[in-house]
N, C-alpha and C positions, 0 to 999 in steps of 0.2 A: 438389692439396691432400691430404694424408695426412688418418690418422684422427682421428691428436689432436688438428690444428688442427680440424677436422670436430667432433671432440666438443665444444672448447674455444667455435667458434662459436655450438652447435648450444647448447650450457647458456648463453652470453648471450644467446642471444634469448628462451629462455625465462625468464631473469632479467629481462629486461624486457620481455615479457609481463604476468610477475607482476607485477611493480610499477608496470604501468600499470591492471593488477586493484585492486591496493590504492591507486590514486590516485583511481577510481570510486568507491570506500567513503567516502576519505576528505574530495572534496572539500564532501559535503553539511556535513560539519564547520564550513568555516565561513561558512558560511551560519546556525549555529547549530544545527543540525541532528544528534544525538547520539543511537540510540537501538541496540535488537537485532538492527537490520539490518545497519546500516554495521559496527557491534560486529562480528558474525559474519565479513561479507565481507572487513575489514581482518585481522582474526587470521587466516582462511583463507589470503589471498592473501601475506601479512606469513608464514606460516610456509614456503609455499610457495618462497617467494624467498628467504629465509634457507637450506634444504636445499641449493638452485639454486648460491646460490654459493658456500655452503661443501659443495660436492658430494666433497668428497677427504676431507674431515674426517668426513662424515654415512656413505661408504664405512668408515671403518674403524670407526667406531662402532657397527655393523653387522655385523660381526664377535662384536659380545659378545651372546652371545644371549639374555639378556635385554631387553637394547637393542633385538636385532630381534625377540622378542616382540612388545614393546610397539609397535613400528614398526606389526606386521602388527593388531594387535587397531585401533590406531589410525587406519589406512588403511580398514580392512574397515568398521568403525563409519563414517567417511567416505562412504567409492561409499554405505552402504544410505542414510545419509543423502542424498546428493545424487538418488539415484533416489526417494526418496520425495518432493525437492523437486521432479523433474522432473513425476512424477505428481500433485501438488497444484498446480503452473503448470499442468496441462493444464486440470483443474476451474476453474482462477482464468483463464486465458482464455474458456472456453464460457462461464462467468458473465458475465464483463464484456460479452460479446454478446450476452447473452439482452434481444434488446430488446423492448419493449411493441409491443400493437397494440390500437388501441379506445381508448374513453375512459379514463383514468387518474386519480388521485390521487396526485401526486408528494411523496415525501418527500428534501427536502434536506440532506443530512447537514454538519454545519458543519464548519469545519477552523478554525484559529487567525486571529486577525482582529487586524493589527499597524497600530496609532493607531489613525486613523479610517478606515482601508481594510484590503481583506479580503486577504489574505497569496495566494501564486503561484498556489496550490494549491486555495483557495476560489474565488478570482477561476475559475478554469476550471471549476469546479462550478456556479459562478453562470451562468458564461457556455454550459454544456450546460443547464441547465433553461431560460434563458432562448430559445434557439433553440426549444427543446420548446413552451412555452409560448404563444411565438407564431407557433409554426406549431397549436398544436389549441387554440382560444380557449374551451375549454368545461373543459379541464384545469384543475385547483388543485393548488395547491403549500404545503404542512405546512414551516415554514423552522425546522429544527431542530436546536437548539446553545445550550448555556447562555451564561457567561460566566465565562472563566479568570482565573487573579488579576493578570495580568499582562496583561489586554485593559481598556478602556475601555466597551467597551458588548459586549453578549450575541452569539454569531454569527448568533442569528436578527436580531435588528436589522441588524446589515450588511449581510445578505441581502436585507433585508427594503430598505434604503435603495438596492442595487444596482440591485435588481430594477425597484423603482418609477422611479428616474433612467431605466432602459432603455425604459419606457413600458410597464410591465405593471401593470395594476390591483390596487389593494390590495386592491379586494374578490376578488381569488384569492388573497391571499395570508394564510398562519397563521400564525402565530408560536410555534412551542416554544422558550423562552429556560431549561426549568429542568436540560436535560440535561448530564452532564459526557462519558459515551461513548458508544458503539454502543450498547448494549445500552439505556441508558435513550433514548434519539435512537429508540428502533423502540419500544420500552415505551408512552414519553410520545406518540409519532405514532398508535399503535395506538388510545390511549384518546380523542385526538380526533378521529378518524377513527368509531369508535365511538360518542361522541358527538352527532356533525355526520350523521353519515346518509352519511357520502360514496360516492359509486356507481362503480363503474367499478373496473377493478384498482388497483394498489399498485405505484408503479415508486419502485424510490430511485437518486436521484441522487448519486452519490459518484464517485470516482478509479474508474480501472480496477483497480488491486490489488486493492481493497477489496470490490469488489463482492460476491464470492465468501463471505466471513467474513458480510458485513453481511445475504445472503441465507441465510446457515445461522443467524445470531440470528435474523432473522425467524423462521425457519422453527420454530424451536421454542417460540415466540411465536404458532405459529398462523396465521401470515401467509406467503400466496405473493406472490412478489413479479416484476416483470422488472426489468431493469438498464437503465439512462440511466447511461455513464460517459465522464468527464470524462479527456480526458488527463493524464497526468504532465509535467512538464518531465524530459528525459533523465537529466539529470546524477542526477536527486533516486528515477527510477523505480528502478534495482537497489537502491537502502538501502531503498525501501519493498517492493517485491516479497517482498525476502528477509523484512523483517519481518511483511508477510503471507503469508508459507509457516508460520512459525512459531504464526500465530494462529488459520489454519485448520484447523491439526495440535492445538491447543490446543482447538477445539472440538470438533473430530471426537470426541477422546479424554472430555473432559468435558462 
């Protein structure tokens, strides 16, 4: 095999590579699933494969040195970015493993709850508190999530209906229904926790992405917290990762 075929091979497999990059992005899509995650990963990957095979045309354009100015400012903005996403994965995995030890006070972070059942995502957040729960029978659980305009009841109620069907007591369980995000979900847990006297630490329960974000709101809220996290389904984990790199960098910064 000579070079050209060599290179000729050698740029399709990285043409589809990439576009099995941007098939990760894009199948949360229709799932319904749209946000700065998949956004990011599909233009990344999407521009990536476009270079790939127009690789003789992106060569001569490359030539005009403006062209490869802008090439290089645009690559270089690139790596720092990707290195700063490696090093907020690093933080956002120790997170998601900070687990509890001792009595607790769990707070469950809601995710979108479709009919009368709690969507992939809740459902596995339900299902990590409930393991919790009844393995330390002295724990309670804060079930916290308003109600979107497009859900039929609150996500603390679904929570609140999962939980109790599993055989866990209503007397452990609280209902926050007035939150719409993070921020007010740890606000509004805070104050009834405040409240209620509750003893023991302060674990939330959410996805693994999130842990990491949802422990720096606390934190400047006053609250130390450990992590209870919940798997991702695969397909669904890189469009949220990515959009939690974004949100931890958003906090760090303000």
């Amino acid at each position: 095999m000579d070079i050209s075929i060599k290179g000729t091979v050698f740029h399709w497999c990285l043409f589809v590579l990439f576009v099995i990059g941007f098939g990760v992005f894009l199948a949360p899509v229709f799932t319904g699933i749209l946000n700065i995650g998949n956004t990011v990963g599909m233009l990344f990957f999407g521009i990536l494969a476009a270079v790939t095979l127009f690789w003789s045309r992106f060569r001569q354009l490359m030539e005009n040195r403006f062209f490869r100015a802008a090439v290089i400012v645009i690559s270089s903005a690139a790596g720092v970015l990707i290195l700063l996403a490696l090093i907020i994965s690093a933080f956002m995995v120790r997170a998601a493993n900070d687990k509890p030890t001792g009595e607790t006070t769990l707070i469950i972070l809601g995710c979108r709850v479709k009919g009368d059942h709690p969507s992939l995502m809740l459902e596995k957040r339900i299902n990590a508190a409930y393991e919790y729960l009844a393995e330390n029978p002295e724990a309670v659980a804060i079930l916290s999530g308003g109600q979107g305009s497009d859900e039929i009841m609150s996500e603390a109620e679904c929570m609140y209906r999962e939980l109790t069907k599993k055989g866990i007591s209503p007397d452990r369980l609280i209902k926050e229904d007035k939150s719409t995000n993070t921020y007010e979900n740890i606000r509004n847990s805070k104050a009834i926790i405040d409240e209620l006297e509750l003893s023991g630490g302060v674990v939330i329960v959410t996805s693994e992405f999130h842990q990491c974000r949802a422990q720096m709101i606390a934190g400047k809220q006053g609250i130390e917290t450990k992590a209870l996290s919940a798997h991702t389904a695969l397909f669904l984990l890189p469009t949220y990762w990515i959009r939690d790199c974004l949100g931890v960098a958003y906090e760090f910064v303000f």
